[in-house]
Each structure stands twice: as C-alpha cells, then as structure tokens.
N, C-alpha and C positions, 0 to 999 in steps of 0.2 A: 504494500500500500504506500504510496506518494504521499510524504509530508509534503501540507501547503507549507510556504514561507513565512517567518513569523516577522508580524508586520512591528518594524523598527520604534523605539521606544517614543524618538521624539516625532512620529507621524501621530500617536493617542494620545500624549501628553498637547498635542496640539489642537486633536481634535476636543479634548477635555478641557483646554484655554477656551476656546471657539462658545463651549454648549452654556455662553452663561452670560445675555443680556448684558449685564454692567460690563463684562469684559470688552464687549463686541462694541460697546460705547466706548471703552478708551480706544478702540482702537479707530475705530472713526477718526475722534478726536486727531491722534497721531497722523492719520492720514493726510493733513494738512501741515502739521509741526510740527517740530519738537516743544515737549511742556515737561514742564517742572510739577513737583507732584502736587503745590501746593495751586498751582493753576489748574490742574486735573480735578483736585476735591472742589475747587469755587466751578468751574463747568458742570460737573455732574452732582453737584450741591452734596456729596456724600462726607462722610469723617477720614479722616487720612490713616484712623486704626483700620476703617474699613478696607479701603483702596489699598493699602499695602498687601493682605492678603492677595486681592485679585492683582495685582503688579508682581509676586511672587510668582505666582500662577503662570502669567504670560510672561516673566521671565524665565522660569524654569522650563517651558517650551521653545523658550528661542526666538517667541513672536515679538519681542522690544528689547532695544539695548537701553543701559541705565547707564550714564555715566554721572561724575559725581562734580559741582562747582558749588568750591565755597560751602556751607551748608546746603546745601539743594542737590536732586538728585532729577537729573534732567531723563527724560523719556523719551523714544523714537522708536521707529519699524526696524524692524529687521528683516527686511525685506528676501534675505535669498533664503530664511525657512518659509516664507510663503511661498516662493516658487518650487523646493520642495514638496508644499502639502497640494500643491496645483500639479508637479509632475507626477504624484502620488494617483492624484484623483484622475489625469488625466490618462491612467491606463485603464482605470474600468471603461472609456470612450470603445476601446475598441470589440467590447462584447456587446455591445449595445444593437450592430447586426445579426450579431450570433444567437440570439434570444428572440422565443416566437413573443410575438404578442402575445400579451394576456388576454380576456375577456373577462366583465364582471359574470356569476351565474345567472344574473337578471336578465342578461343580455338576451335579445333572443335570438 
C-alpha cells in the first residue's frame, strides 16, 4: 500500500493562521503596510494581550515578519510563505478534470 505524502508542517500551521477572522484582518491590514502593533490594536480596536497571541500565530507560520524599533515591534507579509501555500493549493488544480461531477440526489 502507497503512503500519501505527509503534508509539510508549515503548509497546516498556515492553514490554522488563515481559519480565524481577526487573523485574516491583520493580514489585510498588512496588505497595504507595514504597522506597529500598537497601530494594529487602535485598527482593529482589540487589547494588544489579545493581538499578541494571534501575531504569535501568524508568526509561527511564516505569514508576517516582526522586526523590532526602538520599543515597537513593526509587522509585514511575508510574502514567499504565501506563494508556498498558493503553490500548495495550486496542485489540487490539476485533479479538478480528473473528477466526475457530482450530482445532488434531488437532482433528477
């Protein structure tokens, strides 16, 4: 029997950054700037005990780099684990002919 390949740690760590609304809001955010954390919690109006956790989160997948000025810790994309989790996805594309259509059973 064929072992599937087991799918690489920072492809679910990324995908479990991705599965959580405030996350998916800083990263918007980022999408335009870099911010500082303390302009991260005044945007999404949240406590910076909160945001820290979720910025641990998306840091520990790879989806933001942190660096640090001064007291402040500045935030941005990191852009080549997205093209990772986009070359990731972009191989299920090629089964997508190899797969009948479904049908609901209401169908008639």
């Amino acid at each position: 029997m064929a072992q599937a390949t087991e799918t690489p740690t920072l492809i679910i760590s990324g995908f479990h950054a991705l599965s959580d609304p405030l996350r998916i809001k800083v990263l918007e955010l980022l999408r335009q700037q870099e911010l500082c954390v303390c302009e991260l919690c005044d945007r999404l109006d949240v406590t910076q005990s909160k945001l820290s956790f979720h910025l641990k989160t998306l840091k520990e997948a790879k989806l933001v780099n942190a660096r640090q000025e001064g007291r402040w810790i500045y935030y941005s994309l990191n852009l080549a684990q997205f093209v990772l989790i986009e070359q990731y996805l972009s191989e299920y594309r090629r089964f997508s002919q190899l797969l009948p259509a479904r049908t609901c059973r209401d169908d008639p």
